[in-house]
C-alpha positions as CSV (number, residue, x, y, z in Angstrom):
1,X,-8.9,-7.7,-12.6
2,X,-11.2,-5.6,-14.4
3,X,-10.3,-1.8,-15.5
4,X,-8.6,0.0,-18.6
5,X,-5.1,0.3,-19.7
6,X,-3.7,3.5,-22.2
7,X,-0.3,5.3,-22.5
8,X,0.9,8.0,-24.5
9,X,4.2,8.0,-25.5
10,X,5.3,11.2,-27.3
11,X,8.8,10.1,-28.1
12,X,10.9,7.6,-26.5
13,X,15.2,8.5,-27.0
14,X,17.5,5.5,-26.6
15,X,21.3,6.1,-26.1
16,X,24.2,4.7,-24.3
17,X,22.2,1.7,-23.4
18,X,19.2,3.6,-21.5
19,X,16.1,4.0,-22.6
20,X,14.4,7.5,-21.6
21,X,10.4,7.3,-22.0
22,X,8.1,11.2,-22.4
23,X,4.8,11.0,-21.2
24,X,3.6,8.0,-19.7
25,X,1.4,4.8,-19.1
26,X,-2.3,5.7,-17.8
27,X,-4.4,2.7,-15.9
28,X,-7.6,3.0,-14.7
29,X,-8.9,0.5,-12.9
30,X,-11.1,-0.6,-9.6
31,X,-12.8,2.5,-9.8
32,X,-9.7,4.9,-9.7
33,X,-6.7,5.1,-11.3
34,X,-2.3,4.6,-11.1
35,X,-0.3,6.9,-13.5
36,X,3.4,5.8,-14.1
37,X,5.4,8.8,-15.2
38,X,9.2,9.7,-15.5
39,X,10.3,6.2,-17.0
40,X,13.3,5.6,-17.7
41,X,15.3,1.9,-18.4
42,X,18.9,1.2,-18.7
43,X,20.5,-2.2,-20.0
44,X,17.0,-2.5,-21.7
45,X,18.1,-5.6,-23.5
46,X,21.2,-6.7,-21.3
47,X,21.6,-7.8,-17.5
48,X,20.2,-6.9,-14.4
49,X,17.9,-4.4,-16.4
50,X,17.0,-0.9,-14.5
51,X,13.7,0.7,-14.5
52,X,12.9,3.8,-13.0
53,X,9.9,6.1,-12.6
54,X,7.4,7.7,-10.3
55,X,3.8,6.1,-9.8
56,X,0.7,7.9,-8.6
57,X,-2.5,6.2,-6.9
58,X,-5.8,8.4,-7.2
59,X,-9.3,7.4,-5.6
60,X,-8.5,3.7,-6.3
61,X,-11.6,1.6,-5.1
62,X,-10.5,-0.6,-1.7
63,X,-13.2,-2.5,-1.5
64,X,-12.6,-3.6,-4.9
65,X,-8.8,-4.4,-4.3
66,X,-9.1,-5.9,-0.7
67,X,-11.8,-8.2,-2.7
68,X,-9.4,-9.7,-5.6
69,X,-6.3,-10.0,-3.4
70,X,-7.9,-11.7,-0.2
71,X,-6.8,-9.0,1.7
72,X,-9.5,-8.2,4.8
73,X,-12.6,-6.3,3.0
74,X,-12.2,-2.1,3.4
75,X,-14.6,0.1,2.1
76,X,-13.3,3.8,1.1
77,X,-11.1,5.3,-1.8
78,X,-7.0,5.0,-1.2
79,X,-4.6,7.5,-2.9
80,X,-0.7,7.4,-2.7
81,X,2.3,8.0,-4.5
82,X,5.5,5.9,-4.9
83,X,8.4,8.4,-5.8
84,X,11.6,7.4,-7.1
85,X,11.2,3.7,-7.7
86,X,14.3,1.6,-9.0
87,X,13.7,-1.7,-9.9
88,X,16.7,-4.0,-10.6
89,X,16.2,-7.4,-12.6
90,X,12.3,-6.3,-11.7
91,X,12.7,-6.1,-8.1
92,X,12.4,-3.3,-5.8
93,X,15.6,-1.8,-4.4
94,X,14.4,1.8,-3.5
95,X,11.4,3.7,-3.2
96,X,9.4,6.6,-1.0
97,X,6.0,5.0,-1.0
98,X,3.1,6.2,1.0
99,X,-0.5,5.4,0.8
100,X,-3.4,6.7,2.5
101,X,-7.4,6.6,2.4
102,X,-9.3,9.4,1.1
103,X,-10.4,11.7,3.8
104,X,-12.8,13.8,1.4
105,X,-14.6,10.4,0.3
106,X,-18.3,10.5,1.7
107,X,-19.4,6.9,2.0
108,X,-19.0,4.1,4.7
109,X,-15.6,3.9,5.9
110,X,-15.4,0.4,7.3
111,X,-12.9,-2.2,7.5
112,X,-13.6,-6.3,8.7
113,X,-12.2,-7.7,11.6
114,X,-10.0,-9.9,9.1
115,X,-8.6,-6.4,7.4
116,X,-7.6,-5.4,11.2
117,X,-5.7,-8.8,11.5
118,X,-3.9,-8.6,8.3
119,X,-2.7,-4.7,8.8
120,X,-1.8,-5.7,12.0
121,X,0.1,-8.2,10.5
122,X,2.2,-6.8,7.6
123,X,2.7,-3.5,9.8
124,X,4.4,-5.5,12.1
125,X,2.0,-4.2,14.4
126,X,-0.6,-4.3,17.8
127,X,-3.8,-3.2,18.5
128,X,-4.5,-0.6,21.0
129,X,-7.1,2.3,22.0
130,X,-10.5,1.0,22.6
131,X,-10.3,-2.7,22.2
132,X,-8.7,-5.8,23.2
133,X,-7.9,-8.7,21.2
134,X,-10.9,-10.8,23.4
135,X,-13.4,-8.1,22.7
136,X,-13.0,-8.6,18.9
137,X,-14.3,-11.6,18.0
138,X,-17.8,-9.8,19.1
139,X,-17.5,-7.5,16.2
140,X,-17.9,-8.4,12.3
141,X,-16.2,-4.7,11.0
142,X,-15.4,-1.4,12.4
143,X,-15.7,1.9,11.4
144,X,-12.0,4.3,10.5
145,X,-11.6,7.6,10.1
146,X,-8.5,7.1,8.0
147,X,-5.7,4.7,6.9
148,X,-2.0,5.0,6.0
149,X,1.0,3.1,5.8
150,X,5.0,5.1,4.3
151,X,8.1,2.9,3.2
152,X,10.9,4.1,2.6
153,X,13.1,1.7,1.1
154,X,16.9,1.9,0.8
155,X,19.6,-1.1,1.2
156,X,17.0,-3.4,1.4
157,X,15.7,-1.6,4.5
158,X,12.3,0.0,5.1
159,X,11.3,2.9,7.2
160,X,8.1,2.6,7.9
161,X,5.5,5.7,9.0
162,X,2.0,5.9,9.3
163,X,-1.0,8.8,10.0
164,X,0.2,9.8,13.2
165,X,2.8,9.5,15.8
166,X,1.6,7.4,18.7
167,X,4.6,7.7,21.9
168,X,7.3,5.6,20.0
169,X,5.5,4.4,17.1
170,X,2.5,5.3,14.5
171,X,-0.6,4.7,13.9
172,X,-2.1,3.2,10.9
173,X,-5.4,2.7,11.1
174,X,-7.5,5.5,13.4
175,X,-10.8,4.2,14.6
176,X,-13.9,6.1,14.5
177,X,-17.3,6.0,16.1
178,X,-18.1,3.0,18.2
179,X,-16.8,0.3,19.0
180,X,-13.5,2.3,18.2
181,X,-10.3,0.6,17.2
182,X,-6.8,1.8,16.6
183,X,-4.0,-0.2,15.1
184,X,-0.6,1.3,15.7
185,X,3.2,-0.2,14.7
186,X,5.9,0.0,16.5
187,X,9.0,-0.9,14.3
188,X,10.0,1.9,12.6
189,X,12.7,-0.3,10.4
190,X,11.7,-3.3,8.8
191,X,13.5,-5.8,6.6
192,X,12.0,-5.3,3.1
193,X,12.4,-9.5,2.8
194,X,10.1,-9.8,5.8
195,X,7.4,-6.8,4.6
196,X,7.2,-9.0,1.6
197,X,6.1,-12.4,3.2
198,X,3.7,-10.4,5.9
199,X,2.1,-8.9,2.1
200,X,1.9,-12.4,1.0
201,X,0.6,-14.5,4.1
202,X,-1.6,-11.3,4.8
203,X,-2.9,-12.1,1.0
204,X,-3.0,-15.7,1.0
205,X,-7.3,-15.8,2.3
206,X,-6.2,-17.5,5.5
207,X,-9.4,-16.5,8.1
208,X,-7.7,-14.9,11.4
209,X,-7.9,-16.6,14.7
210,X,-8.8,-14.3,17.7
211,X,-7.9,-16.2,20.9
């Protein structure tokens, strides 16, 4: 990981066992940065500690990101916001999260065949529009004209959403130019559990295997 970290913290007030942070913790890093605002703690120093807050995502480098996690290579900028997250014990148990490319970035706006399997595979998804699974492995990357992914988390439940409705289900990544590809998903509730391991096999560097 390579980037900046600063934070500006005005005043911090601590009372009946919460902690209630002004301003905020800055990061800038691959080429964009995340801004964590609105924290607050409670049980700082006891059990099952709470953290809440709101994080924003701005111009954050994907080719960058998709390089250090082992994620499929994507070229482009990605912005998104994660409103209203509650940790518990440093675990996720709510959130409205929703990430999306840049649509006013100007350069190459590619994504490998290995990216299409692993957002195929966390969104619990299919391919469709353009291309069959066959007619893949004759194509090293593909050209998108944008990319998104929404969770909304609550009991331990997310709702998923992406760029556009497709008939009964969304699409997250729309193709452009030729040859065009479309990646749409189909479950609009996911177990949060199972997100999790898709994130972590889709992570793990494992080449995909196009039969």
């Amino acid at each position: 990981f390579t980037g900046t970290i600063s934070g500006r913290i005005p005043s911090a007030r601590f009372a009946d066992d919460r902690l209630d942070i002004d301003g905020g913790l800055q990061m800038n890093l691959f080429g964009g940065s995340v801004a964590l605002s609105n924290l607050a703690m409670e049980r700082p120093f006891g059990s099952a500690p709470t953290l809440t807050g709101n994080v924003a995502i701005k111009d954050v480098d994907l080719e960058q990101i998709t390089k250090v996690t082992g994620f499929g290579t994507i070229t482009g900028r990605l912005d998104g916001r994660i409103d209203d997250l509650r940790l518990v014990n440093w675990s996720p148990v709510a959130f409205d999260a929703k990430l999306q490319t840049d649509s006013a970035w100007k350069g190459k706006k590619r994504l490998s065949q290995a990216a299409v399997k692993d957002i195929s595979d966390v969104g619990g998804s299919g391919i469709a529009g353009g291309l069959q699974a066959k007619a893949m492995a004759f194509f090293d990357d593909f050209g998108y004209e944008k990319i998104g992914l929404a969770c909304k988390l609550r009991d331990n439940i997310c709702s998923m959403d992406g760029v556009a409705p497709a008939g009964d289900g969304y699409v997250i990544v729309a193709g452009a130019g030729l040859p065009r590809i479309q990646v749409v998903g189909f479950r609009r509730r996911v177990d949060w559990p199972t997100l999790v391991a898709r994130l972590v096999a889709a992570t793990s560097g494992q080449a995909p295997v196009i039969k």
